[in-house]
C-alpha positions, 0 to 999 in steps of 0.5 A: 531822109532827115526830118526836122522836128522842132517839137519836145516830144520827149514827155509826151503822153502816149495816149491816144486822145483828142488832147494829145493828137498831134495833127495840126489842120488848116492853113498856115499851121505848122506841122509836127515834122517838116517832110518833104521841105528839108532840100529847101531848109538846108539851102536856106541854112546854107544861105545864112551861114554864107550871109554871116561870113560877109559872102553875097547870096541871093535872096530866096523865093518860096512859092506854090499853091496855097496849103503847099506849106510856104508858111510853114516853112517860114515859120521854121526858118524863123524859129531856127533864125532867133536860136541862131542869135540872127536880127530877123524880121517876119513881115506878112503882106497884105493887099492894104496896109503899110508894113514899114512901121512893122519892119521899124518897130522890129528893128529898132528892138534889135538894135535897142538891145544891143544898145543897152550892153556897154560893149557895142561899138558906135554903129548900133548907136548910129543905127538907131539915129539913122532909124529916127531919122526916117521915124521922123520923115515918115511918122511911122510912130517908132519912138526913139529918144534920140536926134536924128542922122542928118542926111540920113533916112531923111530924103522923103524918098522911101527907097532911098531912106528904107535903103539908108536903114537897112544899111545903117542896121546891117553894119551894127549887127555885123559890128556884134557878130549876127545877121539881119534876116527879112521874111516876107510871106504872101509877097504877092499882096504887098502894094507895088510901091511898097514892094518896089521900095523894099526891092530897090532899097535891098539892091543898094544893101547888096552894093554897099562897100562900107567893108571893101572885104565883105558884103552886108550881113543881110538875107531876104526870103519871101514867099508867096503864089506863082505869080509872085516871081512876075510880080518881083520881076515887074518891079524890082527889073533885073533884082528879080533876076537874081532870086533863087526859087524853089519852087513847092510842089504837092508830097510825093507818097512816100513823103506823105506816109513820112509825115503821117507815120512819124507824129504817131510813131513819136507817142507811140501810135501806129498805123495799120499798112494797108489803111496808111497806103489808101489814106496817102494816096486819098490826100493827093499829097496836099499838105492840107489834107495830109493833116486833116486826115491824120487829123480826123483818122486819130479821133477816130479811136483810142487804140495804139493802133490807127485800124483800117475801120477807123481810117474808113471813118476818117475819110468821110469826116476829113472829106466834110471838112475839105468840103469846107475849104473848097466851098468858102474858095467857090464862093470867092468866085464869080459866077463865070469863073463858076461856070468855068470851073464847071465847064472843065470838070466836065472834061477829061484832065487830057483835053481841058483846053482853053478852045474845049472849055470855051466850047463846051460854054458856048463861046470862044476861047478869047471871050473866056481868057480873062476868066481863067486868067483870074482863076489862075491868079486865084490859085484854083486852076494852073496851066498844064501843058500848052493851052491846058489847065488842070485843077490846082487843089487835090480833091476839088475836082470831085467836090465840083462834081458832087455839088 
């Protein structure tokens, strides 16, 4: 298996400290080596390449659970984007907020580039009016010193015009040999207008014949939760139709004992066996957990050997600090959605229906649809089977009961 590692580690230190541990715990960090994502990486390399050479190709959706590693796997795309000399564009939605003038700024930074090598031909330059047309009819605050594109960006409609920027951006940098990429994390935030908007205006960039031999150079990746596929296709109508997903699961053990094995091994570190097998399976293979017990099994020592005594100690300092996690999403939920929660842990995996849990509260299937309904939307429970539901985060079944 190729592992992908972005990280210079060539002068690294081989002591074992807290300075140079190379676990990184936590939501949205990215971790010394991409295990278990490489499938995912390759196809988007293979996008970008086929993007570049005027071919069409879907747009990407990366989803999963939270801390299964969809950031992640953006931030290395993005990495690998910029060394390739791509425009990219990383957006993060939220639930409030308009990331239109964020998308602006960026591109009007690719383009000013290029506009200042006395090479580029027209289209930059023409891109750039187009992009101050719609700073103009928005007021996003792009500062351009330039007139306006009559006709262009200039309609009110924010579709319409984001489509005329993104077409007017795509043929300048097809005009200088590169490709735009658009990364959008936690899609599932963004404002329906706004996503309804982006979807429609990267339609019009796919049907553009400004070259009746290629298509635009343009690629679009977002990531997000479970829902995020219904969302698109609630919005964007049959686009959503056309977006390939993958689809982000927990590591399996061996991956997990990869993604262990290969930061330590890297400053000369290794693992006592029989510890390194108990502590992958201890993770559930979450990737949150993955570091954090990498994490706190390193502090656990000094020696070039992780020993089985200080995994031992690693399990009750990883386990207080996923206790953490678990319990700041507790207290995201109500009080029904609690006693929910509760109501399953108190069954067996095999009959966590809908009608036992119900049952189990008193109460009827129907009553309590909207509540898990919500859990499922929150990431803490996910359908399992016909009626059934499982929890969604390895280890807060067990943080339930102890609580």
């Amino acid at each position: 298996m190729v592992v992908r590692n972005r990280r210079n580690l060539t002068s690294v230190s081989t002591d074992r400290t807290a300075h140079t541990n190379p676990f990184v715990p936590g939501f949205g960090s990215t971790p010394p080596a991409l295990v278990g994502r490489e499938a995912e990486f390759a196809d988007i390399e293979a996008m970008i390449g086929r993007v570049r050479q005027g071919i069409y190709e879907q747009p990407r959706l990366l989803v999963g659970e939270r801390g299964l590693g969809k950031t992640a796997l953006l931030i290395e795309v993005t990495v690998w984007a910029r060394r390739q000399r791509l425009w990219q564009v990383d957006l993060q939605a939220a639930e409030t907020g308009d990331l239109t003038p964020h998308l602006m700024r960026d591109l009007r930074e690719h383009l000013l580039a290029h506009d200042r090598d006395a090479r580029v031909v027209d289209l930059v330059r023409r891109a750039l009016r187009v992009l101050s047309s719609f700073s103009v009819t928005y007021g996003v605050g792009v500062k351009l010193d330039l007139t306006k594109e009559s006709g262009r960006a200039d309609t009110g409609d924010l579709a319409t015009d984001l489509g005329d920027v993104l077409i007017a951006t795509c043929q300048a940098a097809r005009s200088v040999g590169t490709a735009l990429l658009v990364t959008v994390d936690e899609v599932q935030k963004m404002p329906g207008p706004q996503l309804e908007a982006l979807l429609t205006a990267v339609q019009r960039v796919y049907k553009d014949r400004s070259d009746p031999r290629a298509n635009l150079p343009f690629a679009l990746i977002a990531a997000g939760l479970p829902d995020a596929l219904d969302t698109i296709r609630h919005l964007g109508g049959t686009f959503g139709e056309r977006v390939r997903v993958h689809e982000l699961d927990m590591l399996s053990v061996p991956e997990t004992i990869e993604a262990l094995v290969i930061p330590a091994r890297e400053r000369s570190v290794r693992w006592d066996g029989d510890a390194l097998d108990r502590l992958a399976l201890r993770t559930g293979g979450w990737p949150v957990a993955v570091q954090q017990y990498g994490y706190d099994a390193w502090n656990a020592g000094t020696g070039s050997l992780i020993a089985s005594t200080e995994v031992e100690r690693a399990l009750i300092t990883a386990e207080r600090a996923l206790d953490r996690i678990y319990a700041g999403r507790l207290r995201d939920t109500t009080d029904r959605q609690r006693a929910y929660l509760q109501a399953m842990a108190g069954l067996p995996a095999a009959e966590r229906t809908s009608a036992a849990v119900a049952k189990r509260l008193g109460s009827t299937s129907r009553a309590w649809g909207s509540t898990r309904d919500g859990l499922i939307r929150s990431g803490l429970i996910r359908p399992d089977g016909y009626g059934r539901a499982a929890f969604t985060l390895p280890g807060f079944e067990d943080f339930l009961h102890r609580s």
